[in-house]
C-alpha positions as CSV (number, residue, x, y, z in Angstrom):
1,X,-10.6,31.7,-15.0
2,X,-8.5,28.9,-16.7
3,X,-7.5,26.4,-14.9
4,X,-7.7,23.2,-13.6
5,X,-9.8,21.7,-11.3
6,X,-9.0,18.9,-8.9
7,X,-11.3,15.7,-8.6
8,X,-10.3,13.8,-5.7
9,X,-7.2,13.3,-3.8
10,X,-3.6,13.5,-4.4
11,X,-1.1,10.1,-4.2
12,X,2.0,9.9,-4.3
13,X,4.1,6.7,-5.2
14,X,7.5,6.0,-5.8
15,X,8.7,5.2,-9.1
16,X,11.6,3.1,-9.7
17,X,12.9,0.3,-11.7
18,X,10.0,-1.2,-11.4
19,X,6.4,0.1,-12.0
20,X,4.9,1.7,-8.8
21,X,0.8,2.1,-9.7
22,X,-2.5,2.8,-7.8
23,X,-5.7,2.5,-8.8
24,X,-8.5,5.2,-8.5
25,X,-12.4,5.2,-9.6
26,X,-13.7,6.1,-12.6
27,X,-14.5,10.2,-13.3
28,X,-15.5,12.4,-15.7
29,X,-12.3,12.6,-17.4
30,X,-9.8,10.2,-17.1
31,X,-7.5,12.6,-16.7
32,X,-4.3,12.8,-14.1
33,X,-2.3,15.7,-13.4
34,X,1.4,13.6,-12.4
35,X,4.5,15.8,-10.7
36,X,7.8,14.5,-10.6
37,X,9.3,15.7,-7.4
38,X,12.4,13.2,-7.7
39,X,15.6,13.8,-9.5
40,X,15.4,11.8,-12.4
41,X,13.5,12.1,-15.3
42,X,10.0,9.7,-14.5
43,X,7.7,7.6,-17.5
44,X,3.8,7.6,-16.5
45,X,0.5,6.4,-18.1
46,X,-2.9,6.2,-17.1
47,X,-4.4,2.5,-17.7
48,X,-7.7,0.9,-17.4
49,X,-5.6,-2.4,-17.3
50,X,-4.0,-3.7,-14.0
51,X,-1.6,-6.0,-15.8
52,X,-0.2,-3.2,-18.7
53,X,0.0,-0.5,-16.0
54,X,2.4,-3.3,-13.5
55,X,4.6,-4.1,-16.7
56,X,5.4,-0.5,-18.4
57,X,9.0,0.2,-19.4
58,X,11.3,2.5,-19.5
59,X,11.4,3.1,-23.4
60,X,14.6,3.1,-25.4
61,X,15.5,3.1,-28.5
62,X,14.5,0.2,-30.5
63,X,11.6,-0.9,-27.7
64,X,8.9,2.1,-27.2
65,X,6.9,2.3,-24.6
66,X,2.9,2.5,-25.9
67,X,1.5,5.1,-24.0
68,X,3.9,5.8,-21.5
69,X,5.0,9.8,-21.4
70,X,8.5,11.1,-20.1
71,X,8.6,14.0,-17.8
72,X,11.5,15.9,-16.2
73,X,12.3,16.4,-13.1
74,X,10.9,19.4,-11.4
75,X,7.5,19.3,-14.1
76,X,4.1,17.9,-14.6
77,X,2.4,16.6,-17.2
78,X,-1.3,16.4,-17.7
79,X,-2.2,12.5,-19.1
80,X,-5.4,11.3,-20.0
81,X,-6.4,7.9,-20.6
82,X,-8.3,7.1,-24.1
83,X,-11.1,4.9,-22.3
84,X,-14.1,6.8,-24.3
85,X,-16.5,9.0,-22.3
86,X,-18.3,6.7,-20.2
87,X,-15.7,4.7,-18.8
88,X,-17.0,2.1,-15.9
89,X,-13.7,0.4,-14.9
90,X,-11.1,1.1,-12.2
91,X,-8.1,3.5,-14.0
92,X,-4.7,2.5,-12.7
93,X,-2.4,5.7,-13.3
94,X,1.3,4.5,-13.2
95,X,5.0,5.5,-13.6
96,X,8.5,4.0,-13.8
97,X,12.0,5.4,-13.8
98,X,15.3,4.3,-14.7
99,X,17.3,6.6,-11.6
100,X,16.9,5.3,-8.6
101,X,13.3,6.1,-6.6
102,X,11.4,9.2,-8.0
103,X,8.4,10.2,-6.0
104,X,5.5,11.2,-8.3
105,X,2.2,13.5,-6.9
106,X,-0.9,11.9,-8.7
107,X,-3.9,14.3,-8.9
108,X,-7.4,13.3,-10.4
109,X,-8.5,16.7,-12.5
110,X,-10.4,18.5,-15.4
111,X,-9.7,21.6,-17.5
């Protein structure tokens, strides 16, 4: 059966004006299941980088936002970090918002 499958523990931070991250070990697949449960629409990214995950932005026009993918509220998005398969560092999975404080689940999983 399709699906996916969950490998570790759930987080949940509070995005807001400024980037909320945490940091979780290296897996299989670098890959984050993030569900905004506030009421504005949330920016995440999944970072092997300490420093890029505390400073992402809210992108507008003219200034983008490498890496960094919008979701709605009420959804999820899937994100995986391009680290390469055998990734040995700590990932820092983080998320920002522009409307107040958004609370974002954070789930470590594979397809």
């Amino acid at each position: 059966m399709p699906g996916i499958v969950p490998l570790g523990s759930s987080t949940i931070i509070n995005a807001s004006s400024s980037a909320a991250n945490v940091s979780y070990s290296p897996n299989l697949t670098n890959t984050f299941r993030f569900v905004n449960v506030g009421s504005g629409t949330v920016y995440v990214g999944v970072f092997n980088d300490p420093t890029v995950a505390a400073n992402i932005a809210v992108p507008s026009a003219g200034s983008p936002s490498p890496g960094v993918v919008g979701i709605p509220t009420g959804w999820f998005e899937i994100v995986s970090g391009n680290f390469g398969a055998q990734n040995q560092n700590t990932i820092y999975c983080a998320a920002i918002t522009s409307t107040g404080s958004c609370p974002v689940v954070i789930t470590p999983v594979r397809d």
